[in-house]
matplotlib code that plots the C-alpha trace (Angstrom):
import matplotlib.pyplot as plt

x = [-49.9, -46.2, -44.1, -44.1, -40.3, -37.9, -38.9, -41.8, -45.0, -48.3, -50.2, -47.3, -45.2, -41.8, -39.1, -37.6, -33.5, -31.2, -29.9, -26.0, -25.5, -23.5, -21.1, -17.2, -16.2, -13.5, -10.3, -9.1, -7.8, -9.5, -12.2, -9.2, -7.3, -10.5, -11.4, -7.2, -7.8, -10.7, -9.2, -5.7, -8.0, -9.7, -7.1, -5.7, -8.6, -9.3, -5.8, -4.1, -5.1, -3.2, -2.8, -2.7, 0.1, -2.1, -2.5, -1.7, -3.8, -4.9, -4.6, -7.3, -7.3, -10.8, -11.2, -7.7, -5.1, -2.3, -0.2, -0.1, 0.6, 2.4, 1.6, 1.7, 0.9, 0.3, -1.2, -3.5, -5.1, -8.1, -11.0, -12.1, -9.8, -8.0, -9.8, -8.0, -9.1, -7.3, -6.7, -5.6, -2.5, -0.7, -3.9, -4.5, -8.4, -10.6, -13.8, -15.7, -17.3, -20.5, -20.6, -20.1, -18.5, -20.8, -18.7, -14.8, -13.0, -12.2, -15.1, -16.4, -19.5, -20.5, -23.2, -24.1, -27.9, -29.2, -25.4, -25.9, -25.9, -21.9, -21.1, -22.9, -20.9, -20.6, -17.8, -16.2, -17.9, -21.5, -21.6, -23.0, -20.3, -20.7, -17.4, -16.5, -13.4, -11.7, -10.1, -7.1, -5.6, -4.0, -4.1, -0.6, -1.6, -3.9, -4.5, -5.5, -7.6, -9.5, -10.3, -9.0, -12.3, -15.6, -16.2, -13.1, -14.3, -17.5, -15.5, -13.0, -16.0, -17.3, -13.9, -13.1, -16.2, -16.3, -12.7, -13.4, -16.5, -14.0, -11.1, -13.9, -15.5, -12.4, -12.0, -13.9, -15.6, -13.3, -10.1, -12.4, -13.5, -10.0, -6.6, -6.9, -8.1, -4.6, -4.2, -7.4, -6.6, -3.3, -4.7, -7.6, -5.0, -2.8, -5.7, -7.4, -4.2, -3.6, -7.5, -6.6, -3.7, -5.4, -8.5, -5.4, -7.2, -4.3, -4.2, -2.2, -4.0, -1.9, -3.7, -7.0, -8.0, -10.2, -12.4, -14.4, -15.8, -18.1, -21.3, -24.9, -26.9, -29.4, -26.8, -24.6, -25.4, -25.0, -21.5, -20.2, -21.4, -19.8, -16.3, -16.8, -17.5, -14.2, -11.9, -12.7, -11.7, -8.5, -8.3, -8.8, -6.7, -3.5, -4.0, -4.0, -1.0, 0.8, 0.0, 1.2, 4.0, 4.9, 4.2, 5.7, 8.9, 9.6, 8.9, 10.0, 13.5, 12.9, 12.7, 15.8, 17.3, 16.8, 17.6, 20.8, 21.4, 20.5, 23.0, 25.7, 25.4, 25.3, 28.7, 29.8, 28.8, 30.6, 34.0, 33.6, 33.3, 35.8, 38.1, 37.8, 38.2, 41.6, 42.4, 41.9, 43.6, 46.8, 46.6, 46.0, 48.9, 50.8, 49.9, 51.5, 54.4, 54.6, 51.8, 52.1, 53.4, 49.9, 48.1, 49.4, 49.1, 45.2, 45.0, 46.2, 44.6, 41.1, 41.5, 42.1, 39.3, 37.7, 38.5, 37.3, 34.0, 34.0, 33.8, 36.4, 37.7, 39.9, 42.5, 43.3, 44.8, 42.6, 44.7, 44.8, 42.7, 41.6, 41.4, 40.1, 36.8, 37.7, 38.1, 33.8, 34.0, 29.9, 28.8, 29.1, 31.9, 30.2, 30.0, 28.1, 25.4, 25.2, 24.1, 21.7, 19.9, 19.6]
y = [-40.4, -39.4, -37.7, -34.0, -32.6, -32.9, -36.3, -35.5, -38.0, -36.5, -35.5, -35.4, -32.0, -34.4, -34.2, -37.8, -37.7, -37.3, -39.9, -40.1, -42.7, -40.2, -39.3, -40.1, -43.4, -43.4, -44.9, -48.2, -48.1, -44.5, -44.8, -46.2, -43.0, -41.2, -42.9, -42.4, -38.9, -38.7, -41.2, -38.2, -35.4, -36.7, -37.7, -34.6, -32.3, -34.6, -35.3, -31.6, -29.1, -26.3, -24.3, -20.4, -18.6, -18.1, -21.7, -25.2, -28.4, -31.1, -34.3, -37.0, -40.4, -42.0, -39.6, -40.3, -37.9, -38.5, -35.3, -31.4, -29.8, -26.5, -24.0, -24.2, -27.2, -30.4, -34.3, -36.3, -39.3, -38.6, -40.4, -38.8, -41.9, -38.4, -35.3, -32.0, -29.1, -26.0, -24.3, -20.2, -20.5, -17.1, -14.8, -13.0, -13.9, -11.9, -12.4, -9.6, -9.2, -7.0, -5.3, -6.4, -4.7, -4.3, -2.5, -1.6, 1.1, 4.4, 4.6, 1.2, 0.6, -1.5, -1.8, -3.7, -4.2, -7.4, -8.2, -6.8, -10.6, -10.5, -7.1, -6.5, -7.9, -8.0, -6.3, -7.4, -4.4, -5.7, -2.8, -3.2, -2.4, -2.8, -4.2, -4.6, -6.6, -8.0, -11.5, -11.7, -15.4, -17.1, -21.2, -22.8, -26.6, -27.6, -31.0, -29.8, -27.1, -29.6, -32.6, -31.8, -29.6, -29.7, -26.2, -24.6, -20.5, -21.1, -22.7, -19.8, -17.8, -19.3, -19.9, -15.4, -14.6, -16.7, -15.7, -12.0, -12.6, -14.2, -11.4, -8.2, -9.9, -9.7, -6.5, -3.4, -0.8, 2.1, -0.5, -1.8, 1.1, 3.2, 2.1, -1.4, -1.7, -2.8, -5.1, -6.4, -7.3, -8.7, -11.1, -11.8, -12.7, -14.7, -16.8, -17.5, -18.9, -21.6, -22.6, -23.1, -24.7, -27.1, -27.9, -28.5, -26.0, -25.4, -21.9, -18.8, -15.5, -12.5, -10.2, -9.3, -5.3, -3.7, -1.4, -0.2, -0.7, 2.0, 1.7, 1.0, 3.8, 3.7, 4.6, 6.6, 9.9, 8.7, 7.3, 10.9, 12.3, 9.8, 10.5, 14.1, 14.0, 11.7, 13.9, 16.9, 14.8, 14.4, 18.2, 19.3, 16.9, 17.5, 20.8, 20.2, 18.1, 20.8, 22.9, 20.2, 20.1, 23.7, 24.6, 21.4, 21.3, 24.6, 24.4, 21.3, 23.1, 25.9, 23.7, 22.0, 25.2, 26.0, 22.6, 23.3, 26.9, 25.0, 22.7, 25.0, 27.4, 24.2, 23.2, 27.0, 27.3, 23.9, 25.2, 28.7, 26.9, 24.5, 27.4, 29.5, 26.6, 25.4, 29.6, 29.1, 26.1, 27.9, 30.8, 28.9, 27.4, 30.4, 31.7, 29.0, 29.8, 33.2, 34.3, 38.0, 38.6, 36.7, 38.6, 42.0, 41.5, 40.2, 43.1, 45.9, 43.8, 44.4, 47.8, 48.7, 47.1, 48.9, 52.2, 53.1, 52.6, 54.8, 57.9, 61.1, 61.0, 63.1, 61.8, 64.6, 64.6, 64.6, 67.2, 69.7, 72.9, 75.8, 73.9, 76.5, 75.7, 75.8, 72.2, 72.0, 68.7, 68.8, 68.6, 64.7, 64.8, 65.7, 61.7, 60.6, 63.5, 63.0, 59.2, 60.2, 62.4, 59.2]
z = [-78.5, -79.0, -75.9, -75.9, -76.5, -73.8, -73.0, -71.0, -70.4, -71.7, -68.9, -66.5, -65.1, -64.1, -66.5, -66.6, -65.7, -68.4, -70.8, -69.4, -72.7, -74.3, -71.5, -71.8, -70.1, -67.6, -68.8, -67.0, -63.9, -63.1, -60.9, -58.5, -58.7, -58.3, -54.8, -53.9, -54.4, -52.6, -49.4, -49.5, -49.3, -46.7, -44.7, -45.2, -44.0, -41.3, -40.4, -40.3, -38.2, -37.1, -33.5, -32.9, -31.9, -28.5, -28.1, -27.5, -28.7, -26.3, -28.4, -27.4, -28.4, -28.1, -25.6, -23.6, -22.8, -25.4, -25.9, -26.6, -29.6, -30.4, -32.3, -36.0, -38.6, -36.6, -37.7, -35.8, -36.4, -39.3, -39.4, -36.0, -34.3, -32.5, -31.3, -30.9, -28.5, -28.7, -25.4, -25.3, -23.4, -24.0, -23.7, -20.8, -19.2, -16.8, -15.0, -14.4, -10.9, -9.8, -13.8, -16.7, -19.6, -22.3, -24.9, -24.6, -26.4, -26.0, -23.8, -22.6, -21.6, -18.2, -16.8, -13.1, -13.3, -12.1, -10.2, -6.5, -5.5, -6.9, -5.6, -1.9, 0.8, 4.5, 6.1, 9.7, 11.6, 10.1, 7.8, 4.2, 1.3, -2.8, -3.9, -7.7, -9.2, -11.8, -11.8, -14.2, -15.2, -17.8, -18.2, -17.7, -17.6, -20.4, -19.7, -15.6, -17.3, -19.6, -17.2, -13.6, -12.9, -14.9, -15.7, -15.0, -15.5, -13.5, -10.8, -10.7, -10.5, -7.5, -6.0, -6.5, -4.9, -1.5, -1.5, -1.7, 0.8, 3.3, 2.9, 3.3, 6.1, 7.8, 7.4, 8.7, 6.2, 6.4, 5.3, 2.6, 1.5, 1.8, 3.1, 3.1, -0.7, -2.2, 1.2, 0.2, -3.0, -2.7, -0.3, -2.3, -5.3, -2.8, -1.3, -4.9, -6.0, -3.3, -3.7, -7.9, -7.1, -4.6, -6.8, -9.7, -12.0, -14.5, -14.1, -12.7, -11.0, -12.7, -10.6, -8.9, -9.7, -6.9, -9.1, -6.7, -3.5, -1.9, 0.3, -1.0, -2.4, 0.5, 3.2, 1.0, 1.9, 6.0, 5.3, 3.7, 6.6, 9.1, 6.9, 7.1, 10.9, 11.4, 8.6, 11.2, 14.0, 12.2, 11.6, 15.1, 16.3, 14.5, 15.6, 18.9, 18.5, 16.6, 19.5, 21.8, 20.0, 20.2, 23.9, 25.6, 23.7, 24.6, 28.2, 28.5, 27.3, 30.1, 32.9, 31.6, 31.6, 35.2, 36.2, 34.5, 35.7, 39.2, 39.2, 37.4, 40.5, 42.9, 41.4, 41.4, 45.3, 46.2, 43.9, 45.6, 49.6, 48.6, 47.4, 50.6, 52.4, 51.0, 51.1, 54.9, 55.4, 54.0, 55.6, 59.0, 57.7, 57.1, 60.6, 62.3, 60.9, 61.4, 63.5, 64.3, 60.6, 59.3, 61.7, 60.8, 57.0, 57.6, 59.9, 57.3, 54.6, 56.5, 56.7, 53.5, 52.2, 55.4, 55.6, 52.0, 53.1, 56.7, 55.1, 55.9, 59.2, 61.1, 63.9, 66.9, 69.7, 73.1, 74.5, 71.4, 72.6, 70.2, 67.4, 64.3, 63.1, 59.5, 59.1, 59.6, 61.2, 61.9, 58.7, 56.6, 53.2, 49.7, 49.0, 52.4, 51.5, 48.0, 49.5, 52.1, 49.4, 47.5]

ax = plt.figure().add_subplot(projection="3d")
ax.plot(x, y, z, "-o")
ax.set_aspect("equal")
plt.show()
């Protein structure tokens, strides 16, 4: 029985391969260029490789060290003999500690479920605290990044969060929670970059962010109420010191006043006694000189300042008889009644 068309065997569904009798016949010498063509293409897709702008290319050699590459075009070795991992050197990192950011935008998304081992801490004062921060880092040494630690990022991770546990266990909860957040952080960043620089990591801490740090839900409600009690402390007291600091300035400046009314009339006294006492001394002085003259001046200089004072008198003789009643000698002057009525 003849073969159906198509070249098929009766009784058979496989259609034998095609008769390649007919096809054109390469030329002499060009199966050669065919396998050259093939070898440059090869060599060039597994020779050329090219680096970001971002990053640098470790070049290994069986597996060795050999050199960096910068950004752009590069050659290695085809054929696999070199190996070439790229390395983002001018992109900023982060690690993300007690959340995790879901989606970022306009409005990111974060959420911390299932990271309260990360976040809760112990503070200095045995208090409980939530803390939440970002570790920002960039890699400056390729080759330390790639084979100087196994797992670089997960050692950086364990590295941020005993550091972190050391710096807010040194701390009380009121610093951790409040003032002492940027203290905390800036120590935090110093401290994480002398442990990378000692475990030769290959990389540089830009900056640790304190998100947040508050205390846990189930003692929330107590700790507002402790910061409330201690903000009215605070209020009362700078009250009282603002009272303080009205009253005793100003009688502190009274009593310095008197003490220096005090001593002005103590210096006035001494002047004054000192004064009378050299106005004595010359006059004593005087009076030995001429001592009836002195005596008759202090004499009519007594009197005058006397004799003012006494009132009206009249000056008669004893012998004088009949004297006329007109001058009314018993009753006191106008000025001597006028001061006995007062």
């Amino acid at each position: 029985m003849n073969s159906d068309q198509g070249g098929r065997r009766p009784g058979s569904n496989v259609s034998p391969f095609p008769q390649l009798n007919n096809l054109p016949k390469l030329p002499a010498g060009g199966a050669a260029f065919v396998i050259v063509g093939f070898l440059v293409v090869l060599l060039l897709v597994t020779g050329l490789f090219t680096v970001g702008p971002e990053e640098r290319g470790v070049v290994l050699r069986f597996g060795k060290f050999v050199r960096t590459a910068e950004s752009g075009l590069n050659f290695k070795l085809p054929f696999g003999l070199e190996s070439v991992t790229k390395v983002p050197v001018e992109r900023q990192l982060k690690q993300e500690f007690g959340f995790r950011t879901e989606s970022a935008g306009v409005r990111s998304r974060i959420t911390t479920k299932g990271l309260d081992g990360e976040s809760n801490m112990l503070t200095g004062d045995l208090n409980a605290a939530v803390v939440e921060w970002v570790v920002q880092y960039r890699v400056v040494d390729p080759m330390k990044y790639l084979f100087r630690v196994r797992n670089v990022d997960e050692t950086l991770r364990d590295m941020s969060e005993a550091v972190m546990r050391t710096v807010v266990g040194d701390r009380s909860v009121n610093e951790v929670l409040t003032v002492g957040r940027q203290e905390v952080a800036t120590l935090m960043e110093e401290k994480l970059q002398e442990l990378a620089d000692q475990y030769e990591s290959g990389i540089r801490i830009d900056q640790v962010v304190l998100k947040d740090a508050q205390p846990p839900d189930a003692v929330k409600a107590s700790f507002n109420n402790v910061n409330e009690a201690e903000q009215e402390r605070d209020r009362l007291r700078n009250q009282a010191q603002s009272a303080y600091n009205k009253v005793i300035p100003e009688q502190r400046g009274k009593a310095l006043k008197r003490v220096k009314e005090a001593e002005a009339y103590a210096v006035s006294r001494v002047e004054v006694a000192r004064g009378e006492a050299a106005r004595f001394s010359s006059v004593y002085s005087e009076y030995r000189k001429a001592p009836e003259v002195t005596r008759r001046r202090i004499y009519l200089e007594t009197m005058a300042q006397v004799l003012p004072q006494a009132g009206r008198k009249v000056v008669v003789d004893d012998t004088m008889r009949g004297l006329l009643p007109l001058l009314n000698l018993d009753s006191p002057p106008a000025s001597v009644r006028k001061r006995d009525e007062q």
